[in-house]
C-alpha positions in Angstrom: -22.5 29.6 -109.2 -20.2 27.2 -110.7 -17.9 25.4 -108.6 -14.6 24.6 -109.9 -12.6 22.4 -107.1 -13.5 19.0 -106.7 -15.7 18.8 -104.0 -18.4 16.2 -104.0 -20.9 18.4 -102.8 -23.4 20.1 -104.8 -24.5 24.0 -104.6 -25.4 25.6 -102.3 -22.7 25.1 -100.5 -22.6 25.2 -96.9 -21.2 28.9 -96.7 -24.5 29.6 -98.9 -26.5 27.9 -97.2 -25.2 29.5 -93.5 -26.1 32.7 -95.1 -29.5 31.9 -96.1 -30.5 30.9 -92.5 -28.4 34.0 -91.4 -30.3 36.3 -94.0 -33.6 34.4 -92.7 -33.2 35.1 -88.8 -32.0 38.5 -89.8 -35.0 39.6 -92.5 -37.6 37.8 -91.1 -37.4 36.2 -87.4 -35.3 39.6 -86.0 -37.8 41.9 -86.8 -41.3 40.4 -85.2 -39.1 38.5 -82.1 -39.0 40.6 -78.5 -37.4 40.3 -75.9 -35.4 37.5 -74.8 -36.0 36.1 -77.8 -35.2 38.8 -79.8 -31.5 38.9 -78.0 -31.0 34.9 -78.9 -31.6 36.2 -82.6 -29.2 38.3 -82.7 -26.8 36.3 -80.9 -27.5 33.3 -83.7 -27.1 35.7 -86.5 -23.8 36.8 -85.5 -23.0 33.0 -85.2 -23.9 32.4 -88.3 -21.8 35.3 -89.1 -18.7 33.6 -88.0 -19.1 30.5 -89.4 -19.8 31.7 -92.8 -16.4 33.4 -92.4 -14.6 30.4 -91.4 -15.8 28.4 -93.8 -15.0 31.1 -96.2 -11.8 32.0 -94.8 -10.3 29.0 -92.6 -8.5 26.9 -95.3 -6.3 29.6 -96.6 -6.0 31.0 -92.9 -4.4 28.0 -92.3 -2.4 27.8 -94.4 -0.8 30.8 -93.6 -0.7 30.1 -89.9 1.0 27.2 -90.2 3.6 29.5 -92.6 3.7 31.6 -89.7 4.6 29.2 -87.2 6.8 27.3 -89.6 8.8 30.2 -89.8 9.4 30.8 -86.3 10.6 27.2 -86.2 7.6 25.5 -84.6 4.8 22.9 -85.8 1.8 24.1 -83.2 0.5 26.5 -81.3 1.4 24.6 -78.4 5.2 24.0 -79.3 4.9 28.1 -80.2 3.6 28.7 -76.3 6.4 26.5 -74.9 9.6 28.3 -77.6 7.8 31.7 -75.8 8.1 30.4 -72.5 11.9 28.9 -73.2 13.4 32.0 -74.8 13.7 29.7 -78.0 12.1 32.4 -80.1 15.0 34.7 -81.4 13.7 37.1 -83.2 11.1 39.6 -81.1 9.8 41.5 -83.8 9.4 38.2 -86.2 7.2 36.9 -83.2 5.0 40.4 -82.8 4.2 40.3 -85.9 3.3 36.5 -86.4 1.3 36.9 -83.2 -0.2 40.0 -84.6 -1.4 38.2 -88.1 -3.2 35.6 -86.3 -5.1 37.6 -84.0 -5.9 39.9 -87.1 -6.8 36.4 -89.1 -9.3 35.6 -85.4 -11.0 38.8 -86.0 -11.4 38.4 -89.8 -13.8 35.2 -88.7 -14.7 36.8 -85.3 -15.8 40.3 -85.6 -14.2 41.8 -88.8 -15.9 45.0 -87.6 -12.8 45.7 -85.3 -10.3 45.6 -88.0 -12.0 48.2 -90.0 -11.8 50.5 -87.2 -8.3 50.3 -86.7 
């Protein structure tokens, strides 16, 4: 793989090398583990899971969040929850479907599994 931004890290990087513990615990700890053992396995894979995904997928996510928020007319999260709580936010359906974006942006990281079902 050959990396073309200037980061001064080398390969692997560190969403390559979250996958090769993930693929690890998965292939080779998952299958001989039991128990209680066994369920703390699974949980770290799908940990893994998710931060592969953000490191994959959080820069540009944020980029459009803050798009998002910018064009309701707020800076933050924070300032968004206070405009809701005001009645500063004009536009209803402008706000559904910012709020929608992010949550769908959460699950992308989260558990992408739910937004193929729907």
């Amino acid at each position: 793989m050959t990396r073309t931004d200037p980061s001064p890290h080398d390969v692997p990087t560190a969403a390559q090398l979250v996958a090769a513990v993930r693929d690890f615990l998965q292939t080779d700890v998952l299958p001989a583990a039991e128990g209680r053992v066994r369920f703390h396995t699974r949980v770290a894979i799908n940990v893994l899971g998710m931060v592969e995904r953000e490191i994959e997928l959080g820069p540009a996510q944020a980029e459009e969040h803050a798009a998002r928020l910018a064009g309701l007319g707020v800076a933050g999260d924070a300032e968004l929850a206070a405009a809701i709580r005001e009645g500063r936010v004009p536009d209803d359906h402008a706000l559904v479907t910012a709020l929608e974006q992010a949550v769908r942006a959460k699950l992308a990281v989260a558990n992408p599994g739910y937004l193929a079902e729907g």
